[in-house]
ZATORNU-705091 format. One line per 4 residues: number of its first residue (from 1); their letters; for each residue z, x, y of C-alpha. Coordinates in Angstrom, 1 decimal. Example, Ala and Ser with C-alpha at 12.3 -4.5 7.8 and 13.67 -1.06 7.14 Angstrom:
1> AS> 7.8 12.3 -4.5  7.1 13.7 -1.1
//
This chain:
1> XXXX> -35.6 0.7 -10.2  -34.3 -1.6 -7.5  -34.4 0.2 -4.3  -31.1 -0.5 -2.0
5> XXXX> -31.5 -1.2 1.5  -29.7 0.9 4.0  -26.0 -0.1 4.9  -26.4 -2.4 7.9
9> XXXX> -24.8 -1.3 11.4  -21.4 -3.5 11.8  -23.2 -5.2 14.8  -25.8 -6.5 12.1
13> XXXX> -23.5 -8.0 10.1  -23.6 -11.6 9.0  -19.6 -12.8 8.2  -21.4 -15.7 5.8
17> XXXX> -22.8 -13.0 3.8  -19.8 -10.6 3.0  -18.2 -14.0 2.1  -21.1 -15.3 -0.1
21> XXXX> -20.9 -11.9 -2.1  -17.1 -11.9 -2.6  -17.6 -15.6 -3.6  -20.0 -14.8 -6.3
25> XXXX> -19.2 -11.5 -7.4  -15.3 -10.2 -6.7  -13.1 -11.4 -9.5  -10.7 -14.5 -8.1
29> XXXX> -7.6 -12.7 -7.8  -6.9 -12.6 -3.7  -7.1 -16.2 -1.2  -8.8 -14.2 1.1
33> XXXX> -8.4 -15.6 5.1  -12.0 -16.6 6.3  -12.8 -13.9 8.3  -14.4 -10.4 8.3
37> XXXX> -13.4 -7.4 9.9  -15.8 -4.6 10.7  -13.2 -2.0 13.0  -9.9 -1.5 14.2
41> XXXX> -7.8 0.2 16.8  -4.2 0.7 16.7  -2.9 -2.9 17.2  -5.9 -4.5 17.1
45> XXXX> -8.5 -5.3 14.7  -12.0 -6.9 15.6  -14.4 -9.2 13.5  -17.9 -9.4 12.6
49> XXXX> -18.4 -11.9 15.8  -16.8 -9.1 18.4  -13.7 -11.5 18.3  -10.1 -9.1 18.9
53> XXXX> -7.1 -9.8 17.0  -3.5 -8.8 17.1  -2.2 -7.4 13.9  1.0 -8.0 12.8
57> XXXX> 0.3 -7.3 9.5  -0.9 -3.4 9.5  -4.2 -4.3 7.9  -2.7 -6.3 5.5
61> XXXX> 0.4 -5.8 3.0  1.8 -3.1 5.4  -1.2 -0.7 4.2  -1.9 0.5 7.6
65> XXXX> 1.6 0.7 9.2  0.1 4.4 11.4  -2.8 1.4 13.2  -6.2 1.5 12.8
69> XXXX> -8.7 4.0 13.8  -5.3 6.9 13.7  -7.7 10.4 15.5  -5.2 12.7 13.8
73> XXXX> -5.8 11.1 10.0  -9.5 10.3 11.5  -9.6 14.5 12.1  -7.8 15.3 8.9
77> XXXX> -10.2 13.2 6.5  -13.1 13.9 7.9  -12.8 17.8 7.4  -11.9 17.3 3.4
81> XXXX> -14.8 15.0 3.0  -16.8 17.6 3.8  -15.4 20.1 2.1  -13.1 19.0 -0.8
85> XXXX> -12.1 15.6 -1.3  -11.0 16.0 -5.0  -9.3 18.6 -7.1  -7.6 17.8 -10.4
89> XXXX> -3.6 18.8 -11.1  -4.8 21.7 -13.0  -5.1 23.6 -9.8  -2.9 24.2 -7.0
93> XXXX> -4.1 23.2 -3.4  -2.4 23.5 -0.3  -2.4 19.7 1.1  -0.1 19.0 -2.3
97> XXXX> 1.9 21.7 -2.4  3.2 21.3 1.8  3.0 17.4 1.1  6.0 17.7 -1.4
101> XXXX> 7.8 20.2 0.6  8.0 17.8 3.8  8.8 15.2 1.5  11.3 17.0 -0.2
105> XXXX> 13.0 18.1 3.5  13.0 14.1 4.4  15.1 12.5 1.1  16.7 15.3 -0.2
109> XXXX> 15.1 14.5 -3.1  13.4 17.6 -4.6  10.8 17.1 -6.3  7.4 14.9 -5.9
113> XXXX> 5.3 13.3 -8.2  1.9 11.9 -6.1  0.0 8.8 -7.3  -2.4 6.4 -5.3
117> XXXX> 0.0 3.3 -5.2  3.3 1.5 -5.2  3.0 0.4 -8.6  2.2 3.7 -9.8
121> XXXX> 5.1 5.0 -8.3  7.5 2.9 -9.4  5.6 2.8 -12.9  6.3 6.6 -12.5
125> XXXX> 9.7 5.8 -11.6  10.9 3.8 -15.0  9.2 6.1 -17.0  11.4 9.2 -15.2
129> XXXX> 14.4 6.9 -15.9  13.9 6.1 -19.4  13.3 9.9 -20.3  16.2 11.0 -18.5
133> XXXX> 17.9 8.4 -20.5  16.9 9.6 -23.7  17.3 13.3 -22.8  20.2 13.4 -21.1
137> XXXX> 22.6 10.4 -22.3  21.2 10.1 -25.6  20.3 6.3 -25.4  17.8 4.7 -27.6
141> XXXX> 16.7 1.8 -26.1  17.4 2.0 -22.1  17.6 -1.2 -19.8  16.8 -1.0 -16.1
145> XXXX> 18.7 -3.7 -13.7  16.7 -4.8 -11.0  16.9 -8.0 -8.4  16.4 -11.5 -8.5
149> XXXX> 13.6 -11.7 -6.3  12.4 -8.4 -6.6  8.8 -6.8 -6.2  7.9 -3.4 -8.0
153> XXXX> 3.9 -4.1 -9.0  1.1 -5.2 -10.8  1.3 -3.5 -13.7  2.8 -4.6 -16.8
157> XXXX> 6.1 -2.8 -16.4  6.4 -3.3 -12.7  5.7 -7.0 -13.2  8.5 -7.1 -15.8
161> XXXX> 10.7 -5.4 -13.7  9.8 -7.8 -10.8  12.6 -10.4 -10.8  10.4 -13.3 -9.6
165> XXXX> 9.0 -14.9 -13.1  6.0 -16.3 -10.8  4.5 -13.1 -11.8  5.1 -12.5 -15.2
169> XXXX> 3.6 -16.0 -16.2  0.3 -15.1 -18.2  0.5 -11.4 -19.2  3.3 -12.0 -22.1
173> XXXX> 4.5 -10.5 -23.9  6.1 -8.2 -21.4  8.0 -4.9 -21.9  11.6 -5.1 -22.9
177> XXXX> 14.1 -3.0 -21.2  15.2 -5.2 -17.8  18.3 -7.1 -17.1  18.3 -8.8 -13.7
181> XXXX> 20.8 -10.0 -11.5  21.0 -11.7 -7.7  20.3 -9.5 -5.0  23.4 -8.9 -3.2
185> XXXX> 25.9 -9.6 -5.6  28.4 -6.6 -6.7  30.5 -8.7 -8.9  27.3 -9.5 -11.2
189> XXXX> 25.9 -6.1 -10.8  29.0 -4.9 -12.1  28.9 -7.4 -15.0  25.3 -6.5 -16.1
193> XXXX> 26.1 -2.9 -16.8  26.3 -2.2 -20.7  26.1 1.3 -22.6  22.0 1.0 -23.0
197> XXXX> 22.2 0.7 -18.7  20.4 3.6 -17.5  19.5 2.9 -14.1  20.1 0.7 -11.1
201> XXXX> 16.9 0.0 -9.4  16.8 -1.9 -6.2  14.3 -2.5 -2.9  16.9 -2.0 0.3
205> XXXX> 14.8 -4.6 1.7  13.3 -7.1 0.0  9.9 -7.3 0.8  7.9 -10.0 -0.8
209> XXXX> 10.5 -12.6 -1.6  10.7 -12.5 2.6  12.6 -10.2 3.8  15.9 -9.6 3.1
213> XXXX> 18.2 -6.8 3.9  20.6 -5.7 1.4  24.1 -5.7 2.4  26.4 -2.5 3.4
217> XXXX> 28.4 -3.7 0.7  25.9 -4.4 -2.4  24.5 -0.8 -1.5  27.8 1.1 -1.3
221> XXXX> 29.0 -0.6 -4.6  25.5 0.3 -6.5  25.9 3.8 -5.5  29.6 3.6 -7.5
225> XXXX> 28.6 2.3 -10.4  26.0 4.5 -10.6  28.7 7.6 -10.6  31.3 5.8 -12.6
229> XXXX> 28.7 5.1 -15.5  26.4 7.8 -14.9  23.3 5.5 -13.9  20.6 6.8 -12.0
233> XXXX> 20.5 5.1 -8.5  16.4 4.3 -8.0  15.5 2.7 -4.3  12.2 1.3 -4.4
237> XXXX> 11.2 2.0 -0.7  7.0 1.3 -1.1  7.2 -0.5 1.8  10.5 0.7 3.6
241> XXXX> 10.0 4.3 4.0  8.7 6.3 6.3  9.6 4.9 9.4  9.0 1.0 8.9
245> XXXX> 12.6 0.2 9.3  13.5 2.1 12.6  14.6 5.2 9.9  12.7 7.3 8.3
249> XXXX> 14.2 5.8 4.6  16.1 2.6 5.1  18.4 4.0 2.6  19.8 5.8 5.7
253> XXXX> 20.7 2.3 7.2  23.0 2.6 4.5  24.2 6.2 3.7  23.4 6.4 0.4
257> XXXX> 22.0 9.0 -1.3  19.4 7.6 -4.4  18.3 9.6 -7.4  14.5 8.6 -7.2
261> XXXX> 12.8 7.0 -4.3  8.9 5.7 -4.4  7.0 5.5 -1.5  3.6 4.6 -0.6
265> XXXX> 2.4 2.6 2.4  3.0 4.4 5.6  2.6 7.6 4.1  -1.0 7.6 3.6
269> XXXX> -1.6 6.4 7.0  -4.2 3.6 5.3  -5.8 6.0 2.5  -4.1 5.6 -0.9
273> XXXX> -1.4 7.6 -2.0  1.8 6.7 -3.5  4.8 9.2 -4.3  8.2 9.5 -6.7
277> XXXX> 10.5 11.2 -5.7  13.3 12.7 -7.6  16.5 14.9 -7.7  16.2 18.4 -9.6
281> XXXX> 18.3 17.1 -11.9  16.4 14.1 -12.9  13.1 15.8 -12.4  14.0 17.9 -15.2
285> XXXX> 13.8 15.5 -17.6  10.0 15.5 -17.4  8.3 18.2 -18.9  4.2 19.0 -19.0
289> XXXX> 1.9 16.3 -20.1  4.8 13.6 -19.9  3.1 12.0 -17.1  -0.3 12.1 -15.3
293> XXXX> -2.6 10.8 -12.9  -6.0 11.8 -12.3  -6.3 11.0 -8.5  -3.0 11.4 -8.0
297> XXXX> -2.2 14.2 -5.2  -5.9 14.8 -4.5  -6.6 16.9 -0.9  -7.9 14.4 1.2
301> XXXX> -5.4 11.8 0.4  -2.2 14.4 1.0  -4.2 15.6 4.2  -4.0 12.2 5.3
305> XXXX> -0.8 11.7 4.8  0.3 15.4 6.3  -1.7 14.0 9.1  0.3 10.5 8.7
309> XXXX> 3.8 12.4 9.2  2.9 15.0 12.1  1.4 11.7 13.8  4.7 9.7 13.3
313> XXXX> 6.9 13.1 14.3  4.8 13.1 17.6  5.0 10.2 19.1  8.4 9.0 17.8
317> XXXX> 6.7 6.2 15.9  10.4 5.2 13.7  12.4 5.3 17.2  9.4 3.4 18.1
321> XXXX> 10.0 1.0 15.1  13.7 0.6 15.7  13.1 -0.4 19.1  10.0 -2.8 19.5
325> XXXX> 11.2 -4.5 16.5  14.7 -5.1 18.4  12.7 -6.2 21.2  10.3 -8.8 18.7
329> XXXX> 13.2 -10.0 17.2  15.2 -10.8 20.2  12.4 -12.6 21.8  11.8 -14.9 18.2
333> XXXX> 15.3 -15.6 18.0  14.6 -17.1 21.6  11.5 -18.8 20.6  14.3 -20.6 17.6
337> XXXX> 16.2 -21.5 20.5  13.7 -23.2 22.4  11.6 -24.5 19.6  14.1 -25.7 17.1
341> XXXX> 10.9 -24.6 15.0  12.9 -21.3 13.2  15.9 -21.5 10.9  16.4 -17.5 11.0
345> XXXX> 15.3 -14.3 12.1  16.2 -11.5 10.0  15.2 -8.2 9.3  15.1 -4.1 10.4
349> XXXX> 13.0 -2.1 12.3  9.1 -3.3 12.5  10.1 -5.4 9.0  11.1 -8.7 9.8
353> XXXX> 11.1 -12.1 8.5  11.3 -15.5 9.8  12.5 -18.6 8.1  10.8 -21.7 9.7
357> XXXX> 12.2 -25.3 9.3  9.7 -27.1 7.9  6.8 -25.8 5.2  3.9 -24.9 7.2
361> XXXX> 4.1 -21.2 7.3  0.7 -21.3 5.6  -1.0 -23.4 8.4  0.8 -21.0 10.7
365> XXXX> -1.0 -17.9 9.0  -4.4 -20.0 9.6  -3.7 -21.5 13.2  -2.8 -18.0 13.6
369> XXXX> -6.4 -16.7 13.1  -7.8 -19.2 15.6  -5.6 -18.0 17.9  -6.4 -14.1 17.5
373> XXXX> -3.2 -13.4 15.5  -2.6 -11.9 12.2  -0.1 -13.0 10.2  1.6 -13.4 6.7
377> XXXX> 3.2 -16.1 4.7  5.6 -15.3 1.6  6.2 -18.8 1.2  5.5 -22.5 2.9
381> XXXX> 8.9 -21.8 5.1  8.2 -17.8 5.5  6.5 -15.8 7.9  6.3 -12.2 6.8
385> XXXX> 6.2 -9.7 10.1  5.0 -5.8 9.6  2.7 -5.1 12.5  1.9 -1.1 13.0
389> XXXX> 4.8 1.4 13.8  2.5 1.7 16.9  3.0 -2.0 18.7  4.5 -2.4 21.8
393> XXXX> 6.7 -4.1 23.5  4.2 -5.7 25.6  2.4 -6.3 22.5  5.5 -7.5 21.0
397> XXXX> 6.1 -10.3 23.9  2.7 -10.9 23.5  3.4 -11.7 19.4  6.2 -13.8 20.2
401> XXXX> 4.1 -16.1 22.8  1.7 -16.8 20.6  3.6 -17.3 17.8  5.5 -20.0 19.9
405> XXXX> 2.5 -21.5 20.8  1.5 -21.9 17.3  4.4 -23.4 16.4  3.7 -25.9 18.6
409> XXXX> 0.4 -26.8 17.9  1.3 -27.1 14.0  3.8 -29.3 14.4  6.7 -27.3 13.8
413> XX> 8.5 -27.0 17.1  10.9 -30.5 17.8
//
């Protein structure tokens, strides 16, 4: 047998050679940025040349909102690895069990099923609603309304209920049981509702299409229909909750109440863990062996996301949110004003996005590595902002310099 050499020290490491073995051996599914990161530390991440960077995009896809190298999940992993990283849902263990009751405190949503991802959450999610539809209003074949320009996952129901067809494209045919309508738009809400409706399900913010708040208005009115028609209210909050936009749920922006929230994200302060959350009520309507997931609510995951909250109650990380993200926003709606480069700013919290005038958000994203700044592009005109809860304001000033200046050396400032 082929003996392995040892893992090489991260000072050993060649960046040519991680990329050569993604290149020939990693299915072709991600356009990876050229570049290799070895460590991190709150803001900042460093490469495999010593080079520092300032991330504005937690780790990438908001997966590390807590910053890198976080001592309290540090402390709280390390002592499970060593002791018991996994335990199946046929026993109790304690990380699960005070996990769901902190949870359950936060939405006012009782009860907590615990996956490893967004899309299994909100996978979890439809399957809850379509139960609780058969069980409890009798209907056969139950449609879900989402958004135009939605994003719920990678699997094949959370692609179908993803209103962006971008997605869907290949993997037909895809699971009946959506209706979609424009984000933002009572009137059509209101029109899409028929007897087989059983649920309403809606991001607050939309995340991938670029971020887009929903309106006081849209929210209010899908919270009516739901109790005129008896329709389960389900806000998709993967990447809202926990703190990211300056509440703990952005569904307190609006004061709403949902029936079923999924989470993931922040919550495992960068290990995987993803949750569904549901009223006693709805909750009800699953029953044992309905659902399952083998990795789901394991100890060292729920340890790190224990760790994840008491580390966010601590240091006021979603006042920090509200505020530094003020302060980022302010300072790139001046950067619009002396650039002419940006059409809008928009957003809440540490979630924002920024419209640019011409198409070059992508070179932006890339200029943006040269220049020891992480960024994200939804689309050619797009920037996507969702640094750690933990930036700033200095670090936010510094964001909005450089973002300036890369504006400028693109092309896109007048």
């Amino acid at each position: 047998m082929e003996q392995l050499a040892p893992t090489a020290a991260p000072e050993a490491i060649c960046a040519q050679q991680v990329i050569e073995w993604y290149d020939e051996y990693a299915m072709r599914t991600y356009r990876r940025l050229p570049v290799v990161f070895i460590r991190g530390e709150g803001a900042y991440l460093w490469d495999a040349d010593g080079r520092r960077y300032l991330d504005l995009e937690s780790g990438g896809r908001a997966g590390n909102a807590l910053g890198h190298g976080n001592p309290t999940v540090a402390k709280a992993v390390s002592s499970l690895a060593a002791s018991m990283p996994y335990l199946s849902n046929d026993f109790y263990h304690y990380y699960q069990g005070r996990l769901a009751k902190e949870l359950a405190e936060t939405s006012r949503c009782k009860r907590a099923f615990f996956v490893n991802s967004g899309a299994e959450a909100n996978e979890c999610a439809i399957k809850l609603a379509r139960k609780w539809a058969h069980t409890s209003r009798g209907i056969q074949e139950p449609e879900i309304i989402t958004m135009e320009g939605s994003f719920h996952g990678r699997t094949l129901a959370t692609i179908t209920a993803t209103g962006q067809p971008k997605f869907q494209k290949g993997f037909e045919p895809l699971p009946r049981g959506f209706r979609y309508v424009p984000f933002n738009n009572a009137q059509a809400l209101q029109d899409a509702i028929s007897p087989s409706t059983a649920a309403i399900m809606m991001e607050p913010v939309l995340g991938e299409s670029g971020v887009y708040p929903a309106t006081h208005e849209f929210v209010s009115a899908a919270r009516r229909l739901c109790d005129e028609h008896k329709l389960l209210l389900i806000f998709d909050e993967v990447q809202t909750g926990v703190g990211r936009t300056g509440r703990f749920w952005a569904h307190e922006h609006y004061g709403v109440q949902p029936d079923i929230i999924t989470n993931a994200k922040t919550l495992g302060g960068g290990l995987p863990i993803g949750v569904c959350l549901a009223t006693e009520e709805v909750s009800a309507a699953f029953g044992p062996g309905d659902h399952g997931c083998t990795f789901g609510g394991n100890p060292i995951s729920c340890a790190a996301a224990l760790a994840a909250l008491q580390h966010i109650r601590e240091n006021s990380l979603v006042t920090n949110a509200e505020q530094v993200g003020s302060v980022l926003r302010h300072r790139l709606t001046e950067v619009a004003a002396r650039t002419d480069a940006i059409a809008e700013v928009r957003g809440l919290g540490l979630m924002i996005g920024v419209n640019l005038k011409q198409p070059i958000a992508p070179k932006v994203v890339l200029k943006g590595l040269e220049e020891g700044l992480i960024l994200n592009s939804s689309s050619d005109f797009t920037l996507r902002i969702l640094p750690p809860l933990v930036l700033t304001e200095e670090q936010a000033e510094q964001a909005a310099s450089s973002i300036e200046r890369i504006l400028v050396m693109v092309g896109g400032a007048a």
